[in-house]
C-alpha positions in Angstrom: -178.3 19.4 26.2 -175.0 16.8 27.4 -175.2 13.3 25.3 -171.9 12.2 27.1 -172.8 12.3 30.8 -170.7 12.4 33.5 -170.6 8.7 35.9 -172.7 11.2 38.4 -175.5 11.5 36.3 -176.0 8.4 34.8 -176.7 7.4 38.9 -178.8 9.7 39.3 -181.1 8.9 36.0 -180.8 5.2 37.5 -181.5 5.7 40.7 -184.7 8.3 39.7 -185.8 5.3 37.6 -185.3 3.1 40.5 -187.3 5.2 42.5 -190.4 5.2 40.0 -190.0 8.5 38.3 -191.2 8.0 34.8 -188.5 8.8 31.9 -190.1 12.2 30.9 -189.9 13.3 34.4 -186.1 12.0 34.9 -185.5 13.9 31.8 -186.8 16.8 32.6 -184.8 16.8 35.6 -181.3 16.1 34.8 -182.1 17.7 32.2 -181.1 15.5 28.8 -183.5 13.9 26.5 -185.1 10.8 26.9 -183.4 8.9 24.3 -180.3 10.0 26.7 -182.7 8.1 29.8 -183.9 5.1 27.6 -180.1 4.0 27.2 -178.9 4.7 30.7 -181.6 2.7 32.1 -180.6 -0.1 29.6 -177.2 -0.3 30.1 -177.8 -0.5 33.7 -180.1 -3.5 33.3 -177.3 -5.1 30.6 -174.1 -4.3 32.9 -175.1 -3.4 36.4 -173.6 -0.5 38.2 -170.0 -1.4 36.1 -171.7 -0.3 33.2 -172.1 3.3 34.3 -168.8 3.9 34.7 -166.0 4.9 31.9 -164.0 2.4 30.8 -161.7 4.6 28.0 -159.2 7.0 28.5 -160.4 10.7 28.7 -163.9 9.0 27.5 -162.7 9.0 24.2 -162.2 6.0 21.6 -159.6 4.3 20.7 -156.4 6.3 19.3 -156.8 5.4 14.8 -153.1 6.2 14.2 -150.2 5.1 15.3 -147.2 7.7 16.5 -145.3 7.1 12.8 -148.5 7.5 10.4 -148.7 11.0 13.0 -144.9 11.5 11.9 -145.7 10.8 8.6 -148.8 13.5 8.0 -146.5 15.7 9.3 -143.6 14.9 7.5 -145.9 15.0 3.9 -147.3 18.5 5.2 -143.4 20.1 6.2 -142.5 18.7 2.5 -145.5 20.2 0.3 -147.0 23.1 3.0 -149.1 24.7 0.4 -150.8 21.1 -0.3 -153.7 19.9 0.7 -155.0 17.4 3.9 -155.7 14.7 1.5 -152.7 15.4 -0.4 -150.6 14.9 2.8 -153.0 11.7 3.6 -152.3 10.6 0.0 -148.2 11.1 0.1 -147.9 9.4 3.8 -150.0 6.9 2.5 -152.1 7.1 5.6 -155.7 5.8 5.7 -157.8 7.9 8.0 -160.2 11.3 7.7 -159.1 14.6 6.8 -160.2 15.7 10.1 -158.7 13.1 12.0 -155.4 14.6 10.0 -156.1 18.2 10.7 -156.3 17.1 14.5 -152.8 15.6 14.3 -151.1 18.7 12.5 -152.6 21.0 15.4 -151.1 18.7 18.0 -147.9 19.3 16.5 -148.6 22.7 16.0 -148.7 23.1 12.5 -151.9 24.8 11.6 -153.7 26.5 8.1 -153.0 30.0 7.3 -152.9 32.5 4.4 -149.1 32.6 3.6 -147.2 35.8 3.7 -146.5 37.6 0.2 -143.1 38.7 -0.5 -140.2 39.5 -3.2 -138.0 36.7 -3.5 -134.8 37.3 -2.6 -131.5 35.8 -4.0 -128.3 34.9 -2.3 -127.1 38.3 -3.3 -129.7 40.3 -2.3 -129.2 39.0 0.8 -125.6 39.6 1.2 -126.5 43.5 0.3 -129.8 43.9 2.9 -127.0 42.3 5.9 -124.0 44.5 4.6 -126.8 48.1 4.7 -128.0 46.8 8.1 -124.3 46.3 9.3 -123.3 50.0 8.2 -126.8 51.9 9.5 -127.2 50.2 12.7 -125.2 53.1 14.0 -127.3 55.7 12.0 -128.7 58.1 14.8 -132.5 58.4 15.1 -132.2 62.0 14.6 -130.4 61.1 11.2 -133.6 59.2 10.8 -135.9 61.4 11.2 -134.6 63.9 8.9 -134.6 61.5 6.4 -137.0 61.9 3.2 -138.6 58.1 2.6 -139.8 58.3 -0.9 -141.6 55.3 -2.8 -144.1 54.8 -5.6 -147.1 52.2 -5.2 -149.5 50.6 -8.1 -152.7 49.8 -6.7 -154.7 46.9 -8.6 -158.3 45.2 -8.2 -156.2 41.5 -8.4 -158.7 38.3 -9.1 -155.6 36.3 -7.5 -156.9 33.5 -5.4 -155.9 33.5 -1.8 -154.2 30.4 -0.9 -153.4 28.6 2.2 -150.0 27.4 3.8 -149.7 24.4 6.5 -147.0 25.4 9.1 -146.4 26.6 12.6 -147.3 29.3 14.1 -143.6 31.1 13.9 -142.7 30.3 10.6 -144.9 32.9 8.8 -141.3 34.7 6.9 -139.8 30.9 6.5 -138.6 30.6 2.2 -140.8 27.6 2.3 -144.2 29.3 3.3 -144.2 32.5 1.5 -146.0 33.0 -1.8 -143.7 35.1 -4.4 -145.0 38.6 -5.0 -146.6 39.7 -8.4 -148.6 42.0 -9.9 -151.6 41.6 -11.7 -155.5 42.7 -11.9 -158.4 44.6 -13.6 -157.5 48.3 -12.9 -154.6 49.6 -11.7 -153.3 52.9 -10.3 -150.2 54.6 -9.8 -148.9 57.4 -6.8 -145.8 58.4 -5.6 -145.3 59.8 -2.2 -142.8 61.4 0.3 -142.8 61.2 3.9 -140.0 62.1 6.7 -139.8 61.3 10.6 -141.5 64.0 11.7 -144.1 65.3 8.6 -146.3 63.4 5.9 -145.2 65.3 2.4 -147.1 64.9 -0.7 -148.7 62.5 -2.5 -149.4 62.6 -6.3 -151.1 60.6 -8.9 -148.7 58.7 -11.7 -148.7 56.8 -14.8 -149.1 52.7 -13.8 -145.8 52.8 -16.2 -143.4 56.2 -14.9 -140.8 57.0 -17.4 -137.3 58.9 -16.1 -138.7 62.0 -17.6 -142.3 61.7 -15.6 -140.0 61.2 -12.4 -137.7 63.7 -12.9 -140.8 66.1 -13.6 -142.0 65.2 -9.7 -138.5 65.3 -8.4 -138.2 69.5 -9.7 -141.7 70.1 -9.1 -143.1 68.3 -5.8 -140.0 67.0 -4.2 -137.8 69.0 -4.1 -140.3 72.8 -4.0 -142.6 70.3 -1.0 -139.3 69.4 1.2 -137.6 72.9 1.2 -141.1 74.1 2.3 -141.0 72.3 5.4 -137.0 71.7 5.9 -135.6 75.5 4.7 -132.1 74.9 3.7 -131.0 76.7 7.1 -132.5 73.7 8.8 -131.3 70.7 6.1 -128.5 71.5 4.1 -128.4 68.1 3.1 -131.5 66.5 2.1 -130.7 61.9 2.8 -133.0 60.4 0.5 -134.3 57.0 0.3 -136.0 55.3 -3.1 -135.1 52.0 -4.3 -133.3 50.4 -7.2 -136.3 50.8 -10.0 -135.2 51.9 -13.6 -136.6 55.5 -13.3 -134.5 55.8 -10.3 -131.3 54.5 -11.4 -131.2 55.4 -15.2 -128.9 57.5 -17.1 -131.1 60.7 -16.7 -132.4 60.3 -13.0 -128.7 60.0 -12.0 -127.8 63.1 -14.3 -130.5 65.2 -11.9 -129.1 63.8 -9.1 -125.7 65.3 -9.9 -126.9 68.2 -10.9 -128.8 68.2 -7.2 -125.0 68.0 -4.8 -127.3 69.2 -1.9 -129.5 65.7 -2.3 -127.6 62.3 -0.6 -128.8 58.9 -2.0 -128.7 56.3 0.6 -127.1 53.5 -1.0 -130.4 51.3 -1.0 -130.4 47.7 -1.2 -132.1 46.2 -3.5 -135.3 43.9 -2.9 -136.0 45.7 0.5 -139.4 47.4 0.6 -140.1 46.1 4.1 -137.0 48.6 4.8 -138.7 51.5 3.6 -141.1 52.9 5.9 -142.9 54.4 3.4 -144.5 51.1 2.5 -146.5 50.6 6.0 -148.0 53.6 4.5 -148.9 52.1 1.7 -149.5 48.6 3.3 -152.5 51.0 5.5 -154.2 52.1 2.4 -154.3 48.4 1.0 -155.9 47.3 4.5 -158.6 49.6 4.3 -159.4 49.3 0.8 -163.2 47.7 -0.1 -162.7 46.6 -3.9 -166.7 46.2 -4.1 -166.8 50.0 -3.6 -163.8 51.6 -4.9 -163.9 49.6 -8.2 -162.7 52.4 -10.5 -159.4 54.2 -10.6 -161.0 57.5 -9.5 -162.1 56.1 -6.4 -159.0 54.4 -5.6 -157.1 57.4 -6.3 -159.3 59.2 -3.4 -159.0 56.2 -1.2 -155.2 57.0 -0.9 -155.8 60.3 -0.5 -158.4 60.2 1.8 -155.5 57.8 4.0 -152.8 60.2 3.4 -154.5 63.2 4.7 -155.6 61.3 8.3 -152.3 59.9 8.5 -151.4 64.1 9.2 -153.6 63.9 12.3 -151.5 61.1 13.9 -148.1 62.5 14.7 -147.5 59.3 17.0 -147.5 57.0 13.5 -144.4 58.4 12.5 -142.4 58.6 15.6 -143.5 54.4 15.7 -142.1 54.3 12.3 -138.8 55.5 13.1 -138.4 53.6 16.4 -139.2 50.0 14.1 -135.8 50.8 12.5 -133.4 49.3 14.7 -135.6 46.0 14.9 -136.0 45.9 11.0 -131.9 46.2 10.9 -131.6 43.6 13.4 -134.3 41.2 12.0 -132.4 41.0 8.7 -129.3 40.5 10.5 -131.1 37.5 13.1 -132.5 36.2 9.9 -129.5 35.5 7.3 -130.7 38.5 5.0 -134.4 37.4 5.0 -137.3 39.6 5.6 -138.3 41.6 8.6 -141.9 41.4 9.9 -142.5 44.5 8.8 
């Protein structure tokens, strides 16, 4: 029931007591408690009909911070975002609730949420991810979509704590509000997977730890038997390959194969750019629907991915979406300086 009532219906529980109704009955009516009834009545036998009426603005107290200790929270948050309220309270040397300061970063729109996770990327990383976007801005979809996205993904059960980040509600990607990506955790699994614009290829099951031989070994007998299966040389003489800069890609024996492969093109990858890859949404789905209190072995993590993999088959649209997100990704890291995309 209301315990701030309106001017209107204080009247009216006056003018009912006025009129000889008993408090029960004026409560019943309004309705509000009698407690609610009892101080009505008395203020109106204190203060007349003045006291009835609301003398604050809004009907709400008298402001407890002044506009520079409000610039000051904010200030403290903007300088230490993954601090806490009292923190901020303690650094802007401000005397007033946490709650009172949680109210004054929503007004200036800076509000709590879990902070995005990415790679950290250096001056010259970004240099490298505006330079690719530069040159493959005028890469055809069709070039796109014959283009064989390969990527491999260790799955772990991490313990990490999730923490929070104070900031506004469009600076999720800003340097200052992202949490640097790292691996850890109690089990951990390994796959390796290949998809194009228009098919979902294979997906295998790999050491945590690959070694250039292990990869090589998938490269001569799933790559490469998988893609010609589906593209016939005929169709794609040339097979454009993406995979990104890790040691079993780029060592001595990897590139060997390559050269011994003429038919194969490497895209010239940048480095630090998984949210380029498309692959990686893949990978980002089976991470979403994973429920570590259930799949808390490998085995059942394994068939988690696979279980993902194989609806992804049934939904033809997902890749087409992929492939039409490239142009934005090129443009984001272009808009953004070389930072990351949302994707």
């Amino acid at each position: 029931m209301p315990q701030n009532l309106c001017p209107e219906i204080r009247g009216r529980i006056v003018g009912q007591w006025q009129a000889g109704r008993t408090v029960a009955e004026i409560a019943a009516a309004i309705p509000c408690s009698a407690k609610t009834v009892r101080r009505w009545i008395q203020r109106f036998i204190d203060g007349g009909d003045h006291a009835l009426h609301d003398h604050r603005h809004n009907n709400r107290g008298p402001r407890i911070t002044r506009a520079e200790e409000d610039e000051a929270i904010v200030a403290a948050v903007a300088e230490q975002p993954f601090g806490s309220v009292q923190e901020a309270l303690n650094a802007a040397n401000v005397q007033v609730s946490e709650r009172t300061a949680r109210r004054r970063l929503n007004a200036a729109g800076y509000h709590c949420y879990r902070p995005a996770r990415k790679i950290m990327l250096t001056p010259v990383n970004r240099e490298q991810r505006i330079a690719f976007a530069l040159e493959n801005l005028v890469t055809s979809r069709e070039e796109w979509e014959a283009t064989i996205w390969t990527d491999e993904k260790v799955f772990v059960s991490s313990a990490d704590r999730q923490p929070h980040v104070w900031r506004q509600r469009d600076q999720r990607l800003h340097p200052n509000h992202v949490v640097p990506l790292h691996r850890s955790g109690r089990i951990s699994c390994g796959m390796w997977g290949w998809i194009s614009g228009t098919a979902i290829g294979e997906l295998v099951e790999i050491p945590p730890r690959m070694n250039s031989a292990e990869y090589i070994r998938i490269l001569e007998d799933v790559f490469l038997p998988s893609v010609r299966a589906i593209y016939p040389v005929e169709d794609m003489p040339v097979i454009r390959l993406v995979q990104d800069n890790s040691g079993v890609h780029t060592s001595r024996e990897t590139q060997q194969w390559f050269r011994n492969h003429p038919e194969i093109q490497l895209i010239n990858w940048p480095a630090r750019s998984p949210d380029l890859n498309l692959i990686e949404n893949v990978w980002a789905q089976m991470v979403r629907r994973w429920e570590p209190r259930r799949e808390r072995t490998v085995a059942a993590l394994v068939n988690h991915a696979r279980e993902i993999w194989e609806e992804l088959r049934l939904r033809p649209d997902y890749l087409a979406n992929l492939i039409d997100s490239i142009p934005n990704r090129l443009n984001q890291v272009i808009d953004r300086s070389g930072y990351w995309t949302d994707y």
